[in-house]
ZADREN-879526 format. One record per residue (C-alpha): residue in one letter; x, y, z. Coordinates in steps of 0.1 Angstrom, whole numbers, padded with zeros to 4 digits, always signed. Layout:
% ZADREN-879526
AXYZ;...
END
This chain:
% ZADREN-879526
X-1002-1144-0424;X-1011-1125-0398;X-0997-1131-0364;X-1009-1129-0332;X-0993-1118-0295;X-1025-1145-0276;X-1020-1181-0277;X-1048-1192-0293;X-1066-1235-0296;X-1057-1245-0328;X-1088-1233-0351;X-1096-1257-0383;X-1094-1231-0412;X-1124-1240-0435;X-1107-1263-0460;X-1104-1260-0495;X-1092-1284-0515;X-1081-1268-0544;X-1053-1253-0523;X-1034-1280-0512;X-1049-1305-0538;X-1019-1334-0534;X-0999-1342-0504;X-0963-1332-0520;X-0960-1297-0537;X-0932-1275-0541;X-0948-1246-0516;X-0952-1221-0548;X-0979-1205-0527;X-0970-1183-0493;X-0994-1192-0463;X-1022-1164-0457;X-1037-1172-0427;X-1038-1162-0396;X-1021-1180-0367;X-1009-1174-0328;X-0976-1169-0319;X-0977-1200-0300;X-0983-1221-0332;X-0957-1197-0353;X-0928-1212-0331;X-0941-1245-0331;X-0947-1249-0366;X-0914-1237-0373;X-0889-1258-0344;X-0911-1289-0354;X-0898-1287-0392;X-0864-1278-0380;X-0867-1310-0355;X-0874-1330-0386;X-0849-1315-0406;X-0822-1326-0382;X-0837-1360-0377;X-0833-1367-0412;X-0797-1360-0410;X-0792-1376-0382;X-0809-1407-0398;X-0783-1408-0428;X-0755-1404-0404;X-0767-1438-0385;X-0752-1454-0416;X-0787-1459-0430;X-0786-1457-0469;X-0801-1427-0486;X-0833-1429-0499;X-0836-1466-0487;X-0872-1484-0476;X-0850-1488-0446;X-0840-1450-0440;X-0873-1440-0452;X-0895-1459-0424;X-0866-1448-0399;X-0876-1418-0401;X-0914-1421-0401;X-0909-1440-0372;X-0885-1413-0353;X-0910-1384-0368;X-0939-1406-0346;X-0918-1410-0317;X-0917-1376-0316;X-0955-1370-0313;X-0957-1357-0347;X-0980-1386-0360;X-1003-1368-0384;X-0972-1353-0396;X-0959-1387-0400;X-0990-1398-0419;X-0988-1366-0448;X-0952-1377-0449;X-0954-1410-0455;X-0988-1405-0473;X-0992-1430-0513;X-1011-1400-0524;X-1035-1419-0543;X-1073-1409-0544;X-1082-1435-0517;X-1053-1414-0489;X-1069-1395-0465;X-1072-1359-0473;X-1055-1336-0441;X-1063-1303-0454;X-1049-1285-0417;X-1021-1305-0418;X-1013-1298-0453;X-1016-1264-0442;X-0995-1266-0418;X-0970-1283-0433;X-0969-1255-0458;X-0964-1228-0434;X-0935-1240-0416;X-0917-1247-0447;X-0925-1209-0455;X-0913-1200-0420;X-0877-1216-0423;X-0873-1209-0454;X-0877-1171-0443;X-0855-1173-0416;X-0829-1192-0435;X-0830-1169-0463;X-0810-1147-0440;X-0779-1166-0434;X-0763-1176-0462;X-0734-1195-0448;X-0766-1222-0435;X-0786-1223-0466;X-0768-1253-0486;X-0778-1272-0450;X-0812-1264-0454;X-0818-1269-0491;X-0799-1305-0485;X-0824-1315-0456;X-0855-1302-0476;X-0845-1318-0507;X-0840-1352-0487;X-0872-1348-0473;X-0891-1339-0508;X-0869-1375-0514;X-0883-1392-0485;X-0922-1383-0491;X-0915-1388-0531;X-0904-1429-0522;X-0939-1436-0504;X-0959-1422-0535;X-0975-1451-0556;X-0981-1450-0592;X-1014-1435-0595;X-1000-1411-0563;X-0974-1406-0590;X-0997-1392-0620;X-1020-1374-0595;X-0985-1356-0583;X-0976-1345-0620;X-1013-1333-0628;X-1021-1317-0593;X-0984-1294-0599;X-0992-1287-0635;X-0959-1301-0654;X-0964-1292-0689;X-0943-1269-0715;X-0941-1234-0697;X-0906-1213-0697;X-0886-1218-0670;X-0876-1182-0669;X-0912-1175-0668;X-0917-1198-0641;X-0892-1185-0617;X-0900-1149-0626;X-0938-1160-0613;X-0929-1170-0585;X-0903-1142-0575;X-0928-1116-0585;X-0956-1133-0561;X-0934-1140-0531;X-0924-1103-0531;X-0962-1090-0536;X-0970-1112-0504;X-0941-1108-0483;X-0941-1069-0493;X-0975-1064-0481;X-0969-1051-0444;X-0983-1031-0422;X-0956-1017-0395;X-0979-0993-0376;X-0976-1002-0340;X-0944-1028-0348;X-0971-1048-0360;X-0962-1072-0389;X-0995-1078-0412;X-0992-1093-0449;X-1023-1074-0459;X-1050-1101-0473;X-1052-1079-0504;X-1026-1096-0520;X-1046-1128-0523;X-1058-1113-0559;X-1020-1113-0565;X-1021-1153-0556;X-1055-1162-0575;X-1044-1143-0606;X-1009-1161-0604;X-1016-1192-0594;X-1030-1206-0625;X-0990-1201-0639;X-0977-1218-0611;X-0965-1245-0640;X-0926-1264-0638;X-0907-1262-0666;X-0899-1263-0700;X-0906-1295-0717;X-0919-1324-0695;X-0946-1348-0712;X-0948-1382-0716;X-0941-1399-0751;X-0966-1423-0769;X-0957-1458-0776;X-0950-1450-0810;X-0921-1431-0799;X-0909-1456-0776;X-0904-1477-0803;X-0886-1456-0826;X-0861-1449-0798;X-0865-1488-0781;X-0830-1495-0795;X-0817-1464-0781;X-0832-1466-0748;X-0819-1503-0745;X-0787-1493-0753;X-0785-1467-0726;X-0804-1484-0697;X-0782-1514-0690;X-0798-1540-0671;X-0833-1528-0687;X-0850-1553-0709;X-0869-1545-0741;X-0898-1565-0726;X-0892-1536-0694;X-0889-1507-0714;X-0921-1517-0728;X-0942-1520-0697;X-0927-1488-0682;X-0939-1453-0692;X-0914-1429-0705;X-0915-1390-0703;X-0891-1363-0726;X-0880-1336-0702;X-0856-1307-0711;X-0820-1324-0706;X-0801-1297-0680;X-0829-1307-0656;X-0818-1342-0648;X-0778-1339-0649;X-0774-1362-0621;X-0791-1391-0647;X-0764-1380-0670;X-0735-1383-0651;X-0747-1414-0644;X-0755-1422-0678;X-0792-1435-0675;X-0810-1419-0702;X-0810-1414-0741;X-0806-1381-0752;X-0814-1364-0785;X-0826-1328-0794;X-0818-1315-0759;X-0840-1335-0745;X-0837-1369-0721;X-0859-1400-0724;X-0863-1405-0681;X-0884-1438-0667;X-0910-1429-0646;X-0891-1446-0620;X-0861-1422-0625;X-0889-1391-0628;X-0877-1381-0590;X-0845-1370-0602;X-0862-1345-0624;X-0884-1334-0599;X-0858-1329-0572;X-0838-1308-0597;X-0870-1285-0597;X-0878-1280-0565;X-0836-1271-0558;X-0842-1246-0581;X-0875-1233-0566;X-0853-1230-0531;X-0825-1217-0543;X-0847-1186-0561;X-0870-1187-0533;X-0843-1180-0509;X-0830-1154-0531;X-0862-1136-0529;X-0868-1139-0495;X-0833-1125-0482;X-0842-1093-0500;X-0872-1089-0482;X-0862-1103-0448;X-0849-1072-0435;X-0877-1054-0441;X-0888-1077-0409;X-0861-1069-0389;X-0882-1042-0366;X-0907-1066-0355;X-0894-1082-0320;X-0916-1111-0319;X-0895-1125-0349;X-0860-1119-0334;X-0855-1158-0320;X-0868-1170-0359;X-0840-1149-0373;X-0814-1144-0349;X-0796-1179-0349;X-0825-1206-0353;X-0798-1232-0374;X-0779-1235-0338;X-0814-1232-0314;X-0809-1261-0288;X-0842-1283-0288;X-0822-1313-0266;X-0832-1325-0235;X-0831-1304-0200;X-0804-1314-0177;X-0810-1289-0156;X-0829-1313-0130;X-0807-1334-0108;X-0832-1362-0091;X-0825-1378-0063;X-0826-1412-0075;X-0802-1404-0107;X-0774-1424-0107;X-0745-1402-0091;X-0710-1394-0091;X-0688-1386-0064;X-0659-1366-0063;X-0634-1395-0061;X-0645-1405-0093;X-0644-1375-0111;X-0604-1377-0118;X-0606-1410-0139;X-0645-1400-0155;X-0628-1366-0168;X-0601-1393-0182;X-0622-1412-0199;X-0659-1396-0207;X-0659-1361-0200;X-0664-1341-0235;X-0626-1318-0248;X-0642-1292-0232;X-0652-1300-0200;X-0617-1320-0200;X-0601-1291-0202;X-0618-1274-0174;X-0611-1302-0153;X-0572-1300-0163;X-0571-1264-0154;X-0588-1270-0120;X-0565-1293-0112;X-0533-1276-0121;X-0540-1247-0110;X-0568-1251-0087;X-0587-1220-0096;X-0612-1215-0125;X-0623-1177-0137;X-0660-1169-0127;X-0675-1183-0165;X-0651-1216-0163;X-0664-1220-0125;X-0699-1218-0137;X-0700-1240-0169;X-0681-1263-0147;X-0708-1265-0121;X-0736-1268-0142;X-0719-1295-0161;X-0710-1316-0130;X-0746-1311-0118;X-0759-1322-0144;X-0736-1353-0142;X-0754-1360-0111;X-0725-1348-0088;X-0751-1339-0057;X-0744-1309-0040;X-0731-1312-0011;X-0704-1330-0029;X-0698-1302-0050;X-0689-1280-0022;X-0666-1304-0013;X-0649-1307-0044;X-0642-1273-0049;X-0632-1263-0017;X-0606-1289-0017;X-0591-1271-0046;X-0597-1240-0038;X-0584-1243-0002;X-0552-1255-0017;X-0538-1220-0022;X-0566-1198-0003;X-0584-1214+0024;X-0603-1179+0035;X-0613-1170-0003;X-0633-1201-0014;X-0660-1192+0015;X-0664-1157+0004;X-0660-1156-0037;X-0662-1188-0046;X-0689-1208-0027;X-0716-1187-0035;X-0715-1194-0074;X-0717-1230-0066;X-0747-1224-0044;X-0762-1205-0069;X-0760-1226-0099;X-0777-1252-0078;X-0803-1228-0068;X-0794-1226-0029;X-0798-1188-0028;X-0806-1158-0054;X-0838-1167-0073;X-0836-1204-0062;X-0834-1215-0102;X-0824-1247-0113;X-0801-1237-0139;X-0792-1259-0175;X-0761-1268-0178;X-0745-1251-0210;X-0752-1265-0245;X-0725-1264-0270;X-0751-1239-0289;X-0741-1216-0259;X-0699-1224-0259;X-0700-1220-0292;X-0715-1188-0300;X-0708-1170-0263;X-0677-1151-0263;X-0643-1170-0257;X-0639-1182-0223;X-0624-1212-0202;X-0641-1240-0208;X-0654-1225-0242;X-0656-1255-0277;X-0623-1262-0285;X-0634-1275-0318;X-0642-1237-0329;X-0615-1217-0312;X-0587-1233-0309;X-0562-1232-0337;X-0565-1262-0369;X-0526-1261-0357;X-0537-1271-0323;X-0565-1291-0327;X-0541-1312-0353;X-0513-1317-0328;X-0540-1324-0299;X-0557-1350-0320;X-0522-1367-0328;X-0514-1369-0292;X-0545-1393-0288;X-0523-1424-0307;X-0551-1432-0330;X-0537-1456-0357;X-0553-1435-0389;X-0542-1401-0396;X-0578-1402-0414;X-0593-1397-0381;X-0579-1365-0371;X-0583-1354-0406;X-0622-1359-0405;X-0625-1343-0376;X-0606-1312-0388;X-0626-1315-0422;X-0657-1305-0398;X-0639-1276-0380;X-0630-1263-0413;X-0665-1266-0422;X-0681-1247-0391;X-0695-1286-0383;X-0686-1279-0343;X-0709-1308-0333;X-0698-1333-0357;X-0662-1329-0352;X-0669-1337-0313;X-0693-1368-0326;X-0663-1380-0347;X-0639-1374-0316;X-0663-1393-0299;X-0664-1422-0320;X-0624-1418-0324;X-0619-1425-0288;X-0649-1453-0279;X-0651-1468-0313;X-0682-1463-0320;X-0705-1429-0325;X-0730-1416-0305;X-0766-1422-0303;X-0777-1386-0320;X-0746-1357-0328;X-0733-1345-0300;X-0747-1312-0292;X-0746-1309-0255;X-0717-1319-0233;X-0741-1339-0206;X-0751-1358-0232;X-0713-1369-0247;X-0705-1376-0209;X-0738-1400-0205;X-0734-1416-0238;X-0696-1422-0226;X-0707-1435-0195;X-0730-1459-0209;X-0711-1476-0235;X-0680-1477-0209;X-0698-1493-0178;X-0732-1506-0198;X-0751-1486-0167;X-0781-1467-0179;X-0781-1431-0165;X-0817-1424-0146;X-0847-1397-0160;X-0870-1396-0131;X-0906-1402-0144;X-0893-1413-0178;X-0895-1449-0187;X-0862-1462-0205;X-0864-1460-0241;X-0852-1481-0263;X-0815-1479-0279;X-0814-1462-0314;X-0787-1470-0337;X-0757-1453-0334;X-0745-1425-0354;X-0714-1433-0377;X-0700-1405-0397;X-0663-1418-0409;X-0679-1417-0442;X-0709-1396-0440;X-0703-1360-0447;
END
């Protein structure tokens, strides 16, 4: 994959079918083609948009793996703009589907390119195996049967090793991803390692023991299978096709004691067949990540990676509250006393407590303060106002010559004239500690605990889940579970800006809609309950 510095129009690589021959693989084969830079980001923050809508999804209260979550989503995926996306997604994978051979592609490569740059971080790669595993899931529920048996034939499941296996596809992914050429801080995987692919490709084949047993051997196990599949009728079992696969690759059918086992091997429906193939691919992530993070830093020298690798589980793809229109609905500075009360985020609260107390803010607390007020929609001329009244209150002279010039700034009165974004958590979480920084991860569990208390909420089960996320570096859902703590209800989406837990708040407390100039109002989602989803 070689990639370039020039945006570039998406080119249609000639296709070739034999590549991407079925619309759900397990990406055993690393792109090789050439893209722009341009498309490398996009590719990438589109599957990481996806990712997060996914979870998002399950956290509305929708149930896993549902018809119901599973059309969510294709919906969402749409309403994002993704639509042929949304199509290979949601795709029977028959023979009479359209074939998308670019957006099978395509699809390929940004799983390659997150899985790269979360085979860096450790600490984030259960998250990512979990959302890629729900969406092999999702995309596995819309096959039909015959998209079913072209699945199994088009991946090759027959009797290979599974040592063998994974030692194929380390071995390949470090031939590919150890082709570079770093003259000139130039990062090239050299297309002589496609004989590498050809030659290996053929031995691309999942696991030891998968086939599906002949009627005769249905009915010399029928009693068996009856016994083990309650609910399942002989006349069922019958009509349904069975398959023997190696019995420590569907342990979540034996918890749950759904299949006959004898030999070492487990007698799966074809309906149950996903639970096999989910345990595959896990393992195919888990080894693939393993490879990749010893090759990642090989890529460290190249700068136009840096945003891929440096941070891209916490990248802020929300809206832009940096514009403050005219005709938004606005809030004056009477107001802002009893709105800090009531739908300010813990942070911002803060901020607002220490103004008040002590009228003064430090230069960082001053400026995510700003921001966050103008983003509000506190106009600003009425943010002058506001903090000169403070400031005034101890140093009439000072506010005019230190203070008054960040506020004009932030609003982009003087300097470069910039409208400036208000801070996302992203940025309170991971910028050194300051005023106004997320309290959720610096304050002490001893002080978030006693905080939380002080809030009168009837269930010490409350406080507890919302600790359970600070404890398990969740920042943005222990502020969505504060959220729903104190309205009742969770948020539209998890909280990950503080504009948006104020305008959410402000909504569901005075049922007024908060304006987007040139947007048209869009319709209400479902909202996100997480008191049992972790």
């Amino acid at each position: 994959m070689d990639i370039q510095h020039k945006a570039k129009a998406k080119q249609k690589i000639s296709s070739n079918l034999s590549e991407f021959p079925h619309d759900i693989h397990f990406y055993l084969v690393p792109p090789a083609h050439e893209i722009s830079l341009v498309d490398f980001y996009d590719l990438a923050f589109n599957r990481l948009k996806i990712l997060r809508l996914i979870e998002e999804v399950t956290l509305r209260g929708k149930t896993k793996y549902s018809e119901d979550w599973r059309n969510t989503i294709i919906n969402e995926i749409r309403k994002l703009g993704l639509k042929k996306i949304a199509a290979l997604y949601s795709s029977s994978g028959s023979n009479a589907s359209p074939v998308d051979e670019v957006t099978r592609r395509e699809d390929n490569i940004s799983h390659y390119l997150l899985r790269l740059a979360y085979s860096v971080s450790a600490k984030n790669q259960p998250w990512f195996i979990s959302r890629e595993i729900d969406l092999f899931r999702l995309r596995f529920g819309f096959l039909s049967k015959e998209g079913l048996h072209n699945f199994v034939e088009f991946n090759k499941f027959d009797y290979f090793a599974e040592e063998s296996f994974i030692k194929d596809v380390l071995v390949f992914q470090s031939e590919f991803f150890g082709h570079q050429d770093v003259e000139h801080g130039k990062l090239k995987c050299t297309i002589s390692c496609m004989g590498a692919i050809k030659s290996r490709e053929k031995r691309f084949n999942i696991n030891s023991g998968f086939w599906q047993i002949s009627d005769e051997e249905k009915m010399q196990v029928m009693n068996q299978l009856v016994q083990c599949c309650s609910g399942v009728s002989t006349v069922e079992i019958e009509s349904n096709e069975y398959y023997k696969v190696s019995f420590q690759n569907v342990p979540e059918l034996i918890r749950q004691r759904k299949v006959f086992l004898k030999d070492g091997f487990a007698y799966v429906a074809a309906s149950d067949l996903v639970f096999f193939f989910t345990q595959q691919y896990r393992n195919v992530l888990t080894k693939g990540l393993q490879s990749l993070a010893r090759i990642a830093p090989l890529l460290d020298g190249d700068s136009r990676l840096a945003p891929l690798f440096n941070g891209i589980h916490d990248v802020y793809m929300g809206r832009d509250y940096s514009k403050t229109p005219e005709d938004q609905a606005t809030i004056l500075p009477e107001e802002i006393d009893q709105l800090a009360m009531e739908s300010f985020p813990p942070c911002m609260q803060r901020l607002h407590s220490i103004l008040r107390s002590s009228h003064h803010l430090h230069h960082f607390g001053r400026l995510r303060y700003t921001l966050f007020l103008k983003g509000a929609g506190l106009s600003y001329d009425d943010a002058m106002a506001f903090f000169k009244d403070e400031y005034t209150k101890i140093n009439p002279d000072k506010f005019e010559k230190e203070y008054s010039y960040t506020i004009r700034h932030s609003y982009g009165k003087v300097g470069n004239c910039r409208d400036y974004t208000p801070y996302s958590c992203v940025k309170l979480i991971t910028d050194a500690p300051q005023e106004g920084s997320c309290p959720f991860k610096y304050d002490t569990r001893q002080n978030l605990h006693k905080w939380l208390s002080s809030l009168g909420s009837n269930s010490q089960g409350d406080a507890q889940n919302i600790l359970q996320s600070v404890d398990n570096e969740q920042y943005g859902q222990a502020c969505s579970r504060y959220f729903e703590l104190i309205h009742g209800e969770g948020p539209e989406s998890i909280i990950s800006h503080p504009n948006q837990f104020f305008e959410e708040s402000y909504r569901l407390r005075t049922g007024k809609e908060r304006k987007e100039t040139g947007k048209a109002k869009k319709e209400k989602p479902a909202r996100v309950s997480i008191k049992e989803n972790n």
